[in-house]
DOSETI-342996 format. One record per residue (C-alpha): residue number from 1; x, y, z. Coordinates in pm, whole numbers, plus 50000, padded with zeros to 5 digits. Each point is the difference from the previous one (the first is absolute). Layout:
<nodes>
  pos     c1     c2     c3
  NUM      X      Y      Z
...
</nodes>
This chain:
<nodes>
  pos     c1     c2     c3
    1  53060  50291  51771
    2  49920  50193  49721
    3  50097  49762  49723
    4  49735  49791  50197
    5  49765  50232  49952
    6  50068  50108  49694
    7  49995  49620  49867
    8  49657  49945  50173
    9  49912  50335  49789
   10  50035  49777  49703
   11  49898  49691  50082
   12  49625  50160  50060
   13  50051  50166  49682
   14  50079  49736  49808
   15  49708  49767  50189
   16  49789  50286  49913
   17  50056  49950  49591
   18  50024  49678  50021
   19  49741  49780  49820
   20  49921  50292  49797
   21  50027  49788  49679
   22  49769  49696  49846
   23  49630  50066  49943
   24  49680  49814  49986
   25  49763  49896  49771
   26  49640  50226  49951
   27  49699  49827  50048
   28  49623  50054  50067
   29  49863  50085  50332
   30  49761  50206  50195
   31  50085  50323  50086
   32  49826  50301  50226
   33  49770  50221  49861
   34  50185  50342  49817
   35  49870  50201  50324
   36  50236  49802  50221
   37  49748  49701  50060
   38  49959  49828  50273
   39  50175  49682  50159
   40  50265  49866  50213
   41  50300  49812  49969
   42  50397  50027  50048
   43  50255  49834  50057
   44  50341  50095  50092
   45  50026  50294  50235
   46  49744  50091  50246
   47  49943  50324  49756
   48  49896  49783  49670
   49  49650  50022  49918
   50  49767  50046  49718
   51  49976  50315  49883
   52  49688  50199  50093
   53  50017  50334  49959
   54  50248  50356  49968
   55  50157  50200  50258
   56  50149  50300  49998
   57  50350  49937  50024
   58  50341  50205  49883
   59  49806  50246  49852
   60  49726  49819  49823
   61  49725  49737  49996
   62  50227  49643  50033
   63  49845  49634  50001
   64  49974  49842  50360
   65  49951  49665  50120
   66  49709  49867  50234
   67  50229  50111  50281
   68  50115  50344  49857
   69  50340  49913  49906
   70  50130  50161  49651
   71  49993  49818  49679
   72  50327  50010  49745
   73  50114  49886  49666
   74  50314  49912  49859
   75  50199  50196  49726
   76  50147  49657  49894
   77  49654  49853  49962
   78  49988  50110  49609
   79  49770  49689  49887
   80  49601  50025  50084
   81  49876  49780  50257
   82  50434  49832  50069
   83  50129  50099  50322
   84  50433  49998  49987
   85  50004  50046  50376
   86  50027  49660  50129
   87  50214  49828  50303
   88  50152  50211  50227
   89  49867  50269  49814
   90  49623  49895  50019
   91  50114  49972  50410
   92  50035  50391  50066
   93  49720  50090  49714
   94  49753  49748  50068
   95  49793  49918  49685
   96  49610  50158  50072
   97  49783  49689  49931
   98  49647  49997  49840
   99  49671  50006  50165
  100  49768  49707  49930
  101  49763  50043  49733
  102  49982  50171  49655
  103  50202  50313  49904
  104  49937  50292  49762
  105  50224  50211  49774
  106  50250  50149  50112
  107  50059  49734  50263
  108  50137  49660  49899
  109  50201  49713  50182
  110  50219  49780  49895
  111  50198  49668  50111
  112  50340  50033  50152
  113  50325  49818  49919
  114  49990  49858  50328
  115  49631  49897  49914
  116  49810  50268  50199
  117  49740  50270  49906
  118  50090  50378  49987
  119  49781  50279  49909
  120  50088  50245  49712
  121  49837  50364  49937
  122  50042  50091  49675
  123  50202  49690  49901
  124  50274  50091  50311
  125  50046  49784  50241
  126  49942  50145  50360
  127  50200  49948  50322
  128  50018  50150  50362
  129  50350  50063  50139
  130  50100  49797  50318
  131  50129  50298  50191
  132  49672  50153  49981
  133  49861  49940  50348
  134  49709  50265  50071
  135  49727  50104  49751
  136  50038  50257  49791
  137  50392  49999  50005
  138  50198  49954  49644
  139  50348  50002  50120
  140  50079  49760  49669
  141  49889  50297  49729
  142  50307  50015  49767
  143  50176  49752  50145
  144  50140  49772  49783
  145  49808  50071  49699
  146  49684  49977  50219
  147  49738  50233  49962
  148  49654  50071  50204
  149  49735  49866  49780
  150  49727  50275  49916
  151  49666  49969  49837
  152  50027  50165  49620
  153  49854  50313  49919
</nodes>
């Protein structure tokens, strides 16, 4: 039983990192306004909307979706506006897409490998974290080179 377990241990593991590799290609869209604009959107998990606005979350102001859920970025994602978190990677950290309309500085988007939109704040890409199921909750900060996504100073 507990090499069963323990294999399952690593088979999420490795489904977690997986897909964490490839990129896309930058490209012109329109993004929210630099106060956390309006809009709606998402795709993947319930959680995944446009960003709209900061909460106060671990210990300082974090980006939120529409629906409250945290906002991350990627230590991998060294390129402006090229996420490297795609397949089964891009399934547990669910790429935040764009509002419609035009965006300002420090917001951008960008197109996909896979062909879709994602929004970037400050040139890094932004995701929400599948296990995140309530508002407010950022069980994903520091998990796998993730990292709640804060407003700069």
């Amino acid at each position: 039983m507990m090499k069963i377990s323990s294999f399952l241990a690593i088979l999420a593991a490795s489904t977690l990192l997986a897909g964490c590799g490839g990129g896309g290609s930058s490209s012109s869209y329109n993004p929210p306004p630099a106060n956390g604009g309006a809009g709606a959107g998402g795709a993947g998990g319930a959680q995944n909307g446009t960003v709209l606005g900061t909460q106060n979350i671990d210990g300082g102001p974090a980006f939120v979706t529409s629906n409250g859920h945290a906002v991350y970025t990627f230590s991998g994602d060294t390129v402006p506006d090229q996420s490297t978190c795609t397949g089964g990677c891009a399934a547990v950290w669910p790429p935040v897409r764009p509002p419609s309309g035009a965006l300002t500085s420090p917001w951008s988007s960008f197109r996909r490998s896979d062909g879709s939109m994602q929004l970037a704040y400050q040139g890094k890409p932004l995701y929400t974290f599948a296990d995140d199921t309530q508002p407010g909750e950022a069980s994903g900060n520091g998990v796998n080179g993730f990292s709640i996504a804060r407003p700069a100073n």
